[in-house]
N, CA, C and O atoms as a Maestro MAE file, in Angstrom:
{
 s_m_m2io_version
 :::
 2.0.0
}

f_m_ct {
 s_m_title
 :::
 protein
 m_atom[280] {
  # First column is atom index #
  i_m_mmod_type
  r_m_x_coord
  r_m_y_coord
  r_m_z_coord
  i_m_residue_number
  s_m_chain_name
  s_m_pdb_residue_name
  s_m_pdb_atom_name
  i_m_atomic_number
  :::
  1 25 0.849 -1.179 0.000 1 A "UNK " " N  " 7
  2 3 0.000 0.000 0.000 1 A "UNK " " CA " 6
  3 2 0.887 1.232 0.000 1 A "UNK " " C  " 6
  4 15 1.705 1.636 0.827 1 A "UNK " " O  " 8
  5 25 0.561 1.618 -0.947 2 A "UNK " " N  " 7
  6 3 0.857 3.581 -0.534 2 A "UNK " " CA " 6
  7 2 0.601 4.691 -0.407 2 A "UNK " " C  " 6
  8 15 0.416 5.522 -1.297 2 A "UNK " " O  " 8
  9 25 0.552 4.868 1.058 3 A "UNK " " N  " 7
  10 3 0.192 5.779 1.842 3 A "UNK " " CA " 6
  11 2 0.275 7.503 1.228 3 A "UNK " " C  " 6
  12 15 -0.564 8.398 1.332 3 A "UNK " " O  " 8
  13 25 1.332 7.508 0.722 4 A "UNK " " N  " 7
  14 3 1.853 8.859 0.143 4 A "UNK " " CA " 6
  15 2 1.248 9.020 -0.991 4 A "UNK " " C  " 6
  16 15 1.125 10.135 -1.498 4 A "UNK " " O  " 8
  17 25 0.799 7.943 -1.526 5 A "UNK " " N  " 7
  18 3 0.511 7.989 -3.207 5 A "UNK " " CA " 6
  19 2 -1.220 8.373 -3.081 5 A "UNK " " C  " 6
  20 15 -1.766 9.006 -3.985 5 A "UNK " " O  " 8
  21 25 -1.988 7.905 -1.847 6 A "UNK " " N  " 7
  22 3 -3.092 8.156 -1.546 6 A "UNK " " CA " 6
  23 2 -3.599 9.496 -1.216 6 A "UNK " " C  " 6
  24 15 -4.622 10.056 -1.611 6 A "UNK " " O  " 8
  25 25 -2.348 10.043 -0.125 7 A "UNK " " N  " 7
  26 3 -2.673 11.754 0.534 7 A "UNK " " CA " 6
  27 2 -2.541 12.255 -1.049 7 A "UNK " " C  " 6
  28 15 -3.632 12.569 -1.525 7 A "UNK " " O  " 8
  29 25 -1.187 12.415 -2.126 8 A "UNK " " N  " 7
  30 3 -1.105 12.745 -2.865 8 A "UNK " " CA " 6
  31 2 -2.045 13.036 -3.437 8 A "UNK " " C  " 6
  32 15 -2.319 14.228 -3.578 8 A "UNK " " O  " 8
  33 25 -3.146 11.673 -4.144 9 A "UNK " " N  " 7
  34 3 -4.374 12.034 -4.850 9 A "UNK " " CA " 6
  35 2 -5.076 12.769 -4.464 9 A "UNK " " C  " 6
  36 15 -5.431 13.662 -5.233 9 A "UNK " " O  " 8
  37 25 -5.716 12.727 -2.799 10 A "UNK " " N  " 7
  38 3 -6.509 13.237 -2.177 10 A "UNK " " CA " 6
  39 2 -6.307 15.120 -2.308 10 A "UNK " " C  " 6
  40 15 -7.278 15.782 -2.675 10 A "UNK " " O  " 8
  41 25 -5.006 15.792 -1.975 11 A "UNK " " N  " 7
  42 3 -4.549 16.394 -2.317 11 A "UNK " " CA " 6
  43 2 -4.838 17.583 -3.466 11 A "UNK " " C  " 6
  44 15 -5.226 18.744 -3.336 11 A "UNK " " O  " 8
  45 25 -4.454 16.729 -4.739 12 A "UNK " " N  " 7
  46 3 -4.793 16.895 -5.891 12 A "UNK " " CA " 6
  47 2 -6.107 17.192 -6.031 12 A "UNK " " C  " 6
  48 15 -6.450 18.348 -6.279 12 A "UNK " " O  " 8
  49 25 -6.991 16.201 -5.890 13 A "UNK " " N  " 7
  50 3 -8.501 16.079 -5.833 13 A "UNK " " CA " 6
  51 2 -9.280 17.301 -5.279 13 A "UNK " " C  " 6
  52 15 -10.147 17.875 -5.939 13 A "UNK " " O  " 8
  53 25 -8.859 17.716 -3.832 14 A "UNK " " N  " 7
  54 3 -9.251 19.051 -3.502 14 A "UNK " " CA " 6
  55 2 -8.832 20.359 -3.810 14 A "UNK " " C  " 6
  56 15 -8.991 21.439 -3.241 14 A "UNK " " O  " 8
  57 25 -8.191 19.971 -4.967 15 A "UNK " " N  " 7
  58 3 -7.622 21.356 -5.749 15 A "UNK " " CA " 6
  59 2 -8.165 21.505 -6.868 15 A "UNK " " C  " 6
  60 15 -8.181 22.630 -7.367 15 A "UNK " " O  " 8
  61 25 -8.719 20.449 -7.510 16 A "UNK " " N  " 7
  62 3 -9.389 20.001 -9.105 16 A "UNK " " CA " 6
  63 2 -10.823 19.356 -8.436 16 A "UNK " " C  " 6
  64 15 -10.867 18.222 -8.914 16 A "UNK " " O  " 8
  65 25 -11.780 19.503 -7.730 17 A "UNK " " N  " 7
  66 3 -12.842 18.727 -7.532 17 A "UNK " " CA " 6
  67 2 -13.712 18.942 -8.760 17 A "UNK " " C  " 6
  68 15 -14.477 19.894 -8.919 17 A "UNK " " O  " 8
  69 25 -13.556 18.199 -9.390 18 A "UNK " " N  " 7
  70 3 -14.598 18.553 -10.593 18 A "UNK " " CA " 6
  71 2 -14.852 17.239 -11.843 18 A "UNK " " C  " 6
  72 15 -14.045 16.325 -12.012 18 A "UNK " " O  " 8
  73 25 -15.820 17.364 -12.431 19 A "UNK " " N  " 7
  74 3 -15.743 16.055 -12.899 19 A "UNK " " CA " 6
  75 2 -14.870 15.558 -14.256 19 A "UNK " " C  " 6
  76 15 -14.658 14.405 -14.632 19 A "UNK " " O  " 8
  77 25 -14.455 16.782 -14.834 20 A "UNK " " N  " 7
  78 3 -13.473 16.857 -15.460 20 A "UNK " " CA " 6
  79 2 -12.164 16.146 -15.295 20 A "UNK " " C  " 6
  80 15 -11.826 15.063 -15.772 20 A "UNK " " O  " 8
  81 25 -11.580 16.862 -14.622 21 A "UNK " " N  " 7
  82 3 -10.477 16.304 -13.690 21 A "UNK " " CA " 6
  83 2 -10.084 15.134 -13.397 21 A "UNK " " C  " 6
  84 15 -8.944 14.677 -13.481 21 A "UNK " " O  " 8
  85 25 -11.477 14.408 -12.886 22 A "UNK " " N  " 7
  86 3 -11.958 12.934 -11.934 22 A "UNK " " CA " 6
  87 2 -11.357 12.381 -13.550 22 A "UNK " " C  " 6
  88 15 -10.188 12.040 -13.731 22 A "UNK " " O  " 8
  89 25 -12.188 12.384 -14.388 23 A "UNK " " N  " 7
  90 3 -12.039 11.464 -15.871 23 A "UNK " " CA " 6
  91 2 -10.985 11.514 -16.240 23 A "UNK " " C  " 6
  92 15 -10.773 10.403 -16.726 23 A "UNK " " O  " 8
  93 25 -9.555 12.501 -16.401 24 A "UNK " " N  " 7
  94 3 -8.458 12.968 -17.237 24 A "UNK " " CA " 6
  95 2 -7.899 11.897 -15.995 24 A "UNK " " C  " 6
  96 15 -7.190 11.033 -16.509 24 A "UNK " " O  " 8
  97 25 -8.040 11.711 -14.384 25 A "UNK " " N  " 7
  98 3 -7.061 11.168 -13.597 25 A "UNK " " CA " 6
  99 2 -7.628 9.804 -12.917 25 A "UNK " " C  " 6
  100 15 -7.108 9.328 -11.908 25 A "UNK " " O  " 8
  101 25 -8.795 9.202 -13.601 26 A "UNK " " N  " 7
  102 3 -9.455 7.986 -13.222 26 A "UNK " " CA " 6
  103 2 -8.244 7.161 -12.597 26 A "UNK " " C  " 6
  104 15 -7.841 6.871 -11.471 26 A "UNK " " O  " 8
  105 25 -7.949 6.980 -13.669 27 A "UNK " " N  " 7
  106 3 -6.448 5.347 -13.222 27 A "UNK " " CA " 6
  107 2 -5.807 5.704 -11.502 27 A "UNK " " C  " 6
  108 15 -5.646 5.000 -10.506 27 A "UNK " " O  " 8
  109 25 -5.498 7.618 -11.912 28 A "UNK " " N  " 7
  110 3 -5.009 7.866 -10.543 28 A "UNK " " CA " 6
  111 2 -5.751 7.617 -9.292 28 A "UNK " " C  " 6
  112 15 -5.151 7.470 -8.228 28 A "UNK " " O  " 8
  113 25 -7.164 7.559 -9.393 29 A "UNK " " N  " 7
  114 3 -8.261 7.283 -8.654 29 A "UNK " " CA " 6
  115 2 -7.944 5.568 -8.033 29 A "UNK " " C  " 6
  116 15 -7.644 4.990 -6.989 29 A "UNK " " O  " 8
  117 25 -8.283 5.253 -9.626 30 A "UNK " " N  " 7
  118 3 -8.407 3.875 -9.034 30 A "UNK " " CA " 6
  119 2 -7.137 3.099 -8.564 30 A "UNK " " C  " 6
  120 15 -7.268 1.972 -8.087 30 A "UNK " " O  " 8
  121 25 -5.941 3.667 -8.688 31 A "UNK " " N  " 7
  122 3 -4.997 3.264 -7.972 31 A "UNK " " CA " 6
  123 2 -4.905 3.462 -5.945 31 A "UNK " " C  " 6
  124 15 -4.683 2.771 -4.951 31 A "UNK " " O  " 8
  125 25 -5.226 4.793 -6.295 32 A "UNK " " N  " 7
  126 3 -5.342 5.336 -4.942 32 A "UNK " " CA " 6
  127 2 -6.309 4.705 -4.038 32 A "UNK " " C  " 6
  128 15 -6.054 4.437 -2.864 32 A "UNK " " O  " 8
  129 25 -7.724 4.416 -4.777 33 A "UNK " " N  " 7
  130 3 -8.666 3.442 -4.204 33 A "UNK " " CA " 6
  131 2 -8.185 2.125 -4.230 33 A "UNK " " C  " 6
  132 15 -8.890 1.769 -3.285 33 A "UNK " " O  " 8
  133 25 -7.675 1.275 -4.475 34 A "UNK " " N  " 7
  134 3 -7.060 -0.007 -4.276 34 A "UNK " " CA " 6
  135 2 -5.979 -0.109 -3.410 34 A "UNK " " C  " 6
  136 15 -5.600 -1.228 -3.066 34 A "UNK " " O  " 8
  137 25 -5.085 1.518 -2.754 35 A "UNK " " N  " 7
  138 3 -4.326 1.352 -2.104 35 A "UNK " " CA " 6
  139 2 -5.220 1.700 -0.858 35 A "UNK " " C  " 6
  140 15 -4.877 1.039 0.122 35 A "UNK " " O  " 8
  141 25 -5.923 2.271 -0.701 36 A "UNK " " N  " 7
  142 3 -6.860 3.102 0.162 36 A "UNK " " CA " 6
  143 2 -7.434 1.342 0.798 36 A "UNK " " C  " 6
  144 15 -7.047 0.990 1.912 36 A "UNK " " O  " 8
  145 25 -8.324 0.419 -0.024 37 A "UNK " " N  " 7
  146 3 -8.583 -0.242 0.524 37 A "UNK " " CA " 6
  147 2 -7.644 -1.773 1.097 37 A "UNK " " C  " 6
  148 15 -8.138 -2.753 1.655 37 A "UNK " " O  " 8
  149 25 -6.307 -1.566 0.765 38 A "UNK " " N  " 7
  150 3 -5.541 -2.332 1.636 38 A "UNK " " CA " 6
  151 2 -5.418 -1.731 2.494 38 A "UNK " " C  " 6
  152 15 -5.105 -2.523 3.383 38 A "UNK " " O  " 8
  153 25 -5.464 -0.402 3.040 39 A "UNK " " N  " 7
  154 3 -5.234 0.373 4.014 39 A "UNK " " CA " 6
  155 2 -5.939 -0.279 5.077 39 A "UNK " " C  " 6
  156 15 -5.527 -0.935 6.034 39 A "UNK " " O  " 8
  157 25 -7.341 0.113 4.620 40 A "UNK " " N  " 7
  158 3 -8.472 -0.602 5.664 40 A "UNK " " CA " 6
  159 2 -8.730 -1.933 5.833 40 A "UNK " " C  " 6
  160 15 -9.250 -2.293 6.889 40 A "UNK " " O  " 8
  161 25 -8.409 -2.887 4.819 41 A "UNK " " N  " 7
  162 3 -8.469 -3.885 5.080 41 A "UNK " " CA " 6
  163 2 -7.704 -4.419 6.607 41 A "UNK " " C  " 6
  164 15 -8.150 -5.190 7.458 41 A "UNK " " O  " 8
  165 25 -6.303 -3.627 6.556 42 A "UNK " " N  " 7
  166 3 -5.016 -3.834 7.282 42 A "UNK " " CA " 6
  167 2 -5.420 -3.146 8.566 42 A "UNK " " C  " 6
  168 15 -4.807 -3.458 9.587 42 A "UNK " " O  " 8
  169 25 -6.153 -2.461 8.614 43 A "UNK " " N  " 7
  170 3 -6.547 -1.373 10.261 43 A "UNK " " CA " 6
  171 2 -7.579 -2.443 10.867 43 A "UNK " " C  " 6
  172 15 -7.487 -2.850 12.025 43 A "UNK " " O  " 8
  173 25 -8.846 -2.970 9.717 44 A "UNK " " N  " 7
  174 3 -9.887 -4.161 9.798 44 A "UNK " " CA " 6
  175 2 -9.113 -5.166 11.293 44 A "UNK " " C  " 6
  176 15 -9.523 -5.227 12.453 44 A "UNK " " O  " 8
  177 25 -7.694 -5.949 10.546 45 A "UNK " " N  " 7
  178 3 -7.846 -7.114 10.827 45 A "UNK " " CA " 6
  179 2 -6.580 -6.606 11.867 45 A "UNK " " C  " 6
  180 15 -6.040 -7.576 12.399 45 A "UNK " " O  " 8
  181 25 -6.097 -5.513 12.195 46 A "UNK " " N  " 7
  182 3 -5.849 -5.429 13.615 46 A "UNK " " CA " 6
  183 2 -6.564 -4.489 14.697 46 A "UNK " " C  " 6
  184 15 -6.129 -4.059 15.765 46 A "UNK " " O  " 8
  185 25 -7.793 -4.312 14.074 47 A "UNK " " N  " 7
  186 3 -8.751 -3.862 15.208 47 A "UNK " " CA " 6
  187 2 -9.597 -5.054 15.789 47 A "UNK " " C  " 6
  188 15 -10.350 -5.010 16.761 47 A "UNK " " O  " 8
  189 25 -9.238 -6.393 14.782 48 A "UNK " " N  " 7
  190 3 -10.166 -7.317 15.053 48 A "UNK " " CA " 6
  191 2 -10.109 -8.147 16.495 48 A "UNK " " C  " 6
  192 15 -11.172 -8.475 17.021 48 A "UNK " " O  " 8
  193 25 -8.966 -8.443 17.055 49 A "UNK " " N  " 7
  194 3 -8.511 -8.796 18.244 49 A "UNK " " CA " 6
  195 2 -9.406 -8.339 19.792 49 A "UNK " " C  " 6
  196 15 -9.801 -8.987 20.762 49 A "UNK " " O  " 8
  197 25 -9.475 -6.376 19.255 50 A "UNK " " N  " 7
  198 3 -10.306 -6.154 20.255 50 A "UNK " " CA " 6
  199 2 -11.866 -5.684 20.061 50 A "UNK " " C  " 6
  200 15 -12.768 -5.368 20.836 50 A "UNK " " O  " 8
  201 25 -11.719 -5.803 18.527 51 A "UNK " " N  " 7
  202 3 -13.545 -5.938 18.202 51 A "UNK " " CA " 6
  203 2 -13.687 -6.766 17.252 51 A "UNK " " C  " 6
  204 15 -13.762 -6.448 16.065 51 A "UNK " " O  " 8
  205 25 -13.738 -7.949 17.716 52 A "UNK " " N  " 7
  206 3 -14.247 -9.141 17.057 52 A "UNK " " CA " 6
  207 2 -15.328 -8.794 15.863 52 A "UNK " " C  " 6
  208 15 -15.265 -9.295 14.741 52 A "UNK " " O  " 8
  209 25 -16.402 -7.785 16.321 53 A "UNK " " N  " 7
  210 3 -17.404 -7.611 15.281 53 A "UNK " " CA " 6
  211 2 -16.902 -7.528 13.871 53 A "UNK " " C  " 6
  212 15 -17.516 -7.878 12.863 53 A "UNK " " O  " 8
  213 25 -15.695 -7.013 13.942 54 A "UNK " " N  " 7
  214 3 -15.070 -6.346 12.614 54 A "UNK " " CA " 6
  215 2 -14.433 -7.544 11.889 54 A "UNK " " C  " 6
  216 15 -13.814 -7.443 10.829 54 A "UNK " " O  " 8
  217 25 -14.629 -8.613 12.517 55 A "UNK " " N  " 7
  218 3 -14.080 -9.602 11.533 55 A "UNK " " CA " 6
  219 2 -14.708 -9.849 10.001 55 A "UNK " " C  " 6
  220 15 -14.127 -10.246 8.990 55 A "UNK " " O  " 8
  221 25 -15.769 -9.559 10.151 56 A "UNK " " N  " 7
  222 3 -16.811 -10.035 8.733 56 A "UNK " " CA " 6
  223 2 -16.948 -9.198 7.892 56 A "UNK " " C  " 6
  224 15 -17.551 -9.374 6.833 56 A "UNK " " O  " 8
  225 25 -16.273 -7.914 8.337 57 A "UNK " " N  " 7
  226 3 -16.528 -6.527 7.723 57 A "UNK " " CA " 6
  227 2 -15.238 -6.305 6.309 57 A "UNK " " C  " 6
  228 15 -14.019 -6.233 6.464 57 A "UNK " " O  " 8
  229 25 -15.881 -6.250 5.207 58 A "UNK " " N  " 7
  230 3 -14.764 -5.886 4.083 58 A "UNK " " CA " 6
  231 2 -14.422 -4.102 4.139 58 A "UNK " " C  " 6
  232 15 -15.034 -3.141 4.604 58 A "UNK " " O  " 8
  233 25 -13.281 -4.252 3.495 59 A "UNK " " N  " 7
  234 3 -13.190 -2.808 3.014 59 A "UNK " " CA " 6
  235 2 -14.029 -2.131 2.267 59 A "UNK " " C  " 6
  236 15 -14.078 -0.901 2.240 59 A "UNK " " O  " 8
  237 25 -14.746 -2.896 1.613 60 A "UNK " " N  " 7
  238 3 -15.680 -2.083 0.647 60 A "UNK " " CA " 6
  239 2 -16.957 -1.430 1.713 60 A "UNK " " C  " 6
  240 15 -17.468 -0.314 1.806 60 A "UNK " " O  " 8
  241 25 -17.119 -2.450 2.278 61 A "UNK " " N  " 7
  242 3 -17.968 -2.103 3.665 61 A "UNK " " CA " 6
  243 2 -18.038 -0.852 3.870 61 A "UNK " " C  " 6
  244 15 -18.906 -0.019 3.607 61 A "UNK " " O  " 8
  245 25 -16.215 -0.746 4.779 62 A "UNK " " N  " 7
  246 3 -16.056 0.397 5.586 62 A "UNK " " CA " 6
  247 2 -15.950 1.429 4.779 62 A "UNK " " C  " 6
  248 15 -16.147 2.513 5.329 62 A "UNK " " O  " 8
  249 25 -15.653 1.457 3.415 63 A "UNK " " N  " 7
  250 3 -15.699 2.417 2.558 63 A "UNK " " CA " 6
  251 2 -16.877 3.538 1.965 63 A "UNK " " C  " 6
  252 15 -18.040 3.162 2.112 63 A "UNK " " O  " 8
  253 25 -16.787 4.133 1.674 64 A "UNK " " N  " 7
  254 3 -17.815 5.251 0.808 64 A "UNK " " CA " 6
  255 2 -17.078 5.993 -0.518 64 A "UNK " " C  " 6
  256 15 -15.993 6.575 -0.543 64 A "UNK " " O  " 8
  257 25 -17.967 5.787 -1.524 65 A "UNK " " N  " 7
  258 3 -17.327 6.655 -2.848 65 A "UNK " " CA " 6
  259 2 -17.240 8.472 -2.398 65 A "UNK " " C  " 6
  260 15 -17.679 9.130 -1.455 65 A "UNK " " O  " 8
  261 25 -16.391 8.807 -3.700 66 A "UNK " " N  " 7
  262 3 -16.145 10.098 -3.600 66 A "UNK " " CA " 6
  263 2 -17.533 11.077 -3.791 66 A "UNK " " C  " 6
  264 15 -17.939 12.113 -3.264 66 A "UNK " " O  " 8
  265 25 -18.079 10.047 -4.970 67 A "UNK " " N  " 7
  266 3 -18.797 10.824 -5.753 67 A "UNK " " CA " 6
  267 2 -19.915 9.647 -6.071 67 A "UNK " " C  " 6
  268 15 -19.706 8.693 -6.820 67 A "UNK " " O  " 8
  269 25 -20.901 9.852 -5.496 68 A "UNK " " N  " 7
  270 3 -22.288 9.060 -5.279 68 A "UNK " " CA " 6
  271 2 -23.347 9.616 -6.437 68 A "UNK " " C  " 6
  272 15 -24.033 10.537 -5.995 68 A "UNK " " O  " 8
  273 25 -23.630 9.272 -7.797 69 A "UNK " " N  " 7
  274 3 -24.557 9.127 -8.549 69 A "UNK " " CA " 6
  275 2 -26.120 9.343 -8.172 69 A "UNK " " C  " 6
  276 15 -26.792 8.313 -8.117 69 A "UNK " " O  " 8
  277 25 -26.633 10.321 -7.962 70 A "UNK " " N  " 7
  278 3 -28.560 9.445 -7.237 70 A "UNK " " CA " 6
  279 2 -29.180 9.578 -8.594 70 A "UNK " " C  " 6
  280 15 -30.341 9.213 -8.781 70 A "UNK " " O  " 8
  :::
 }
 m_bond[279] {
  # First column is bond index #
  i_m_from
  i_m_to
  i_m_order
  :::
  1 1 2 1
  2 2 3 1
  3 3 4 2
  4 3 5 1
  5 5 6 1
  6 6 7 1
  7 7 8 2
  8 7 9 1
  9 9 10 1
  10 10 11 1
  11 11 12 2
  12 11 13 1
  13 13 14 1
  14 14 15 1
  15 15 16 2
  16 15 17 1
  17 17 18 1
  18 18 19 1
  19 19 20 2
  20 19 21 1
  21 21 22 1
  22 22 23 1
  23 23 24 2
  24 23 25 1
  25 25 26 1
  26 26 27 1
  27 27 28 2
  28 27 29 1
  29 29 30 1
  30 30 31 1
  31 31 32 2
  32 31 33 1
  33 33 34 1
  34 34 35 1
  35 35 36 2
  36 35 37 1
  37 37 38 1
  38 38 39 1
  39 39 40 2
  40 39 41 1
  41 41 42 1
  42 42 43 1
  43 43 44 2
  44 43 45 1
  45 45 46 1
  46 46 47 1
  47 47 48 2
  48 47 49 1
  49 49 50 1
  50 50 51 1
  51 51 52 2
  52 51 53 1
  53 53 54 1
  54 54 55 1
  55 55 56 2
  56 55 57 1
  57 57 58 1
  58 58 59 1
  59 59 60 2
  60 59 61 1
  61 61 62 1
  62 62 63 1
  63 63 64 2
  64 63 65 1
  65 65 66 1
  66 66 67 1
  67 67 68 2
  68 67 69 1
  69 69 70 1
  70 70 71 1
  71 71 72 2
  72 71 73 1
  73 73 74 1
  74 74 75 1
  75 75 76 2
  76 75 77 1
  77 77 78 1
  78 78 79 1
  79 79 80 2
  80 79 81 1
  81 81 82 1
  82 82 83 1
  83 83 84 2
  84 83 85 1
  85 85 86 1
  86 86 87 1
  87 87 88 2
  88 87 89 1
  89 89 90 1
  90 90 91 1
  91 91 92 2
  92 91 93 1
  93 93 94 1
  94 94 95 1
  95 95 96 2
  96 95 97 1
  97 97 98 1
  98 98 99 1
  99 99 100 2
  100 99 101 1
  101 101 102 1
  102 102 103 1
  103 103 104 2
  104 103 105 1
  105 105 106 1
  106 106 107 1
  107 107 108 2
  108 107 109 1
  109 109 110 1
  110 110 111 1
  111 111 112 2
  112 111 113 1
  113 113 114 1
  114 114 115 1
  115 115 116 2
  116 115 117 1
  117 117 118 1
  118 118 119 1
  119 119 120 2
  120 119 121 1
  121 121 122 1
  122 122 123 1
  123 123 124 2
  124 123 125 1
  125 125 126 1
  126 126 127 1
  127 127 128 2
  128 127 129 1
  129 129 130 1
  130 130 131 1
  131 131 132 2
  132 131 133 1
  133 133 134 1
  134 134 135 1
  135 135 136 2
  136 135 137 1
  137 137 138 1
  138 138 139 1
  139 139 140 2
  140 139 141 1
  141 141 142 1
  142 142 143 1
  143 143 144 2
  144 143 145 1
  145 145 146 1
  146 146 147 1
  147 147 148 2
  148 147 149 1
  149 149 150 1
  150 150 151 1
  151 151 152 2
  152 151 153 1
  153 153 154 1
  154 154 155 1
  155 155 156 2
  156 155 157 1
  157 157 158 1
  158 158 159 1
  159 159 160 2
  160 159 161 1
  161 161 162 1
  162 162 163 1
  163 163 164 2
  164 163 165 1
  165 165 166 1
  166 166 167 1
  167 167 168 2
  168 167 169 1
  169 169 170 1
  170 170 171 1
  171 171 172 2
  172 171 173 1
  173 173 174 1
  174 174 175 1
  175 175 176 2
  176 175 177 1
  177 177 178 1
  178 178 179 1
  179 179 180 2
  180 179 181 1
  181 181 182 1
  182 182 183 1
  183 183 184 2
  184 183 185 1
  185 185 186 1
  186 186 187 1
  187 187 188 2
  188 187 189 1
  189 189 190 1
  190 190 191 1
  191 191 192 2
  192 191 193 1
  193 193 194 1
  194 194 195 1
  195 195 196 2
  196 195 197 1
  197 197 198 1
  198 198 199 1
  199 199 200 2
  200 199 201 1
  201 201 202 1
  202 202 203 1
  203 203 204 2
  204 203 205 1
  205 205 206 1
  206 206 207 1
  207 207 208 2
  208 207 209 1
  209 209 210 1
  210 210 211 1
  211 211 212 2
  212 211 213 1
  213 213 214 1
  214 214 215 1
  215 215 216 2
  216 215 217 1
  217 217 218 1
  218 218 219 1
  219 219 220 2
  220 219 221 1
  221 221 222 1
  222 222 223 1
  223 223 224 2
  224 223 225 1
  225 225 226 1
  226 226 227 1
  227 227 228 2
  228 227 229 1
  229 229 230 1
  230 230 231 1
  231 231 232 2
  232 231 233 1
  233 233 234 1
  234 234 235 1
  235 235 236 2
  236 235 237 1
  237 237 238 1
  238 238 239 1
  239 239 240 2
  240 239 241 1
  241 241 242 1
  242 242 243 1
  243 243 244 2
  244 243 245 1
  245 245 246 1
  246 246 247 1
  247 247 248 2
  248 247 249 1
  249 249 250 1
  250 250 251 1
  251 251 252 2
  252 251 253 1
  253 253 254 1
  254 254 255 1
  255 255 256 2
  256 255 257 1
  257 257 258 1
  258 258 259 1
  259 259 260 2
  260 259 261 1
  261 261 262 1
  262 262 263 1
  263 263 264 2
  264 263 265 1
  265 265 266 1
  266 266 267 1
  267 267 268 2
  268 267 269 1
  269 269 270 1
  270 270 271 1
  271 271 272 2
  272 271 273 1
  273 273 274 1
  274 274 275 1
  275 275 276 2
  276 275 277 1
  277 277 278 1
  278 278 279 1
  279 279 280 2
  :::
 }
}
């Protein structure tokens, strides 16, 4: 996972929020989201010890998109 490569996007993202932007740097997205969710996966399964609940729980779970469609 990388951590730096994630703030980076995030970063970026709140300087360009727009949907423009999002499309020209997708890949960068979806890199950042695939590192983002080893992140949590990895916080998941050492919070699990002292909250068992969290065992069943995926990253996608604990996750939320940037940008929600209704």
């Amino acid at each position: 996972m990388d951590n730096a490569f994630i703030l980076d996007f995030l970063r970026r993202l709140a300087a360009n929020n727009n949907t423009a932007w999002m499309q020209e740097h997708r890949a960068d997205y979806l890199r950042a989201r695939d590192n983002f969710a080893d992140l949590v996966a990895e916080v998941i399964r050492q919070a699990t010890p002292i909250a068992p609940e969290l065992a069943e729980l995926t990253p996608a779970q604990a996750m939320f998109r940037l940008h929600k469609n209704d």
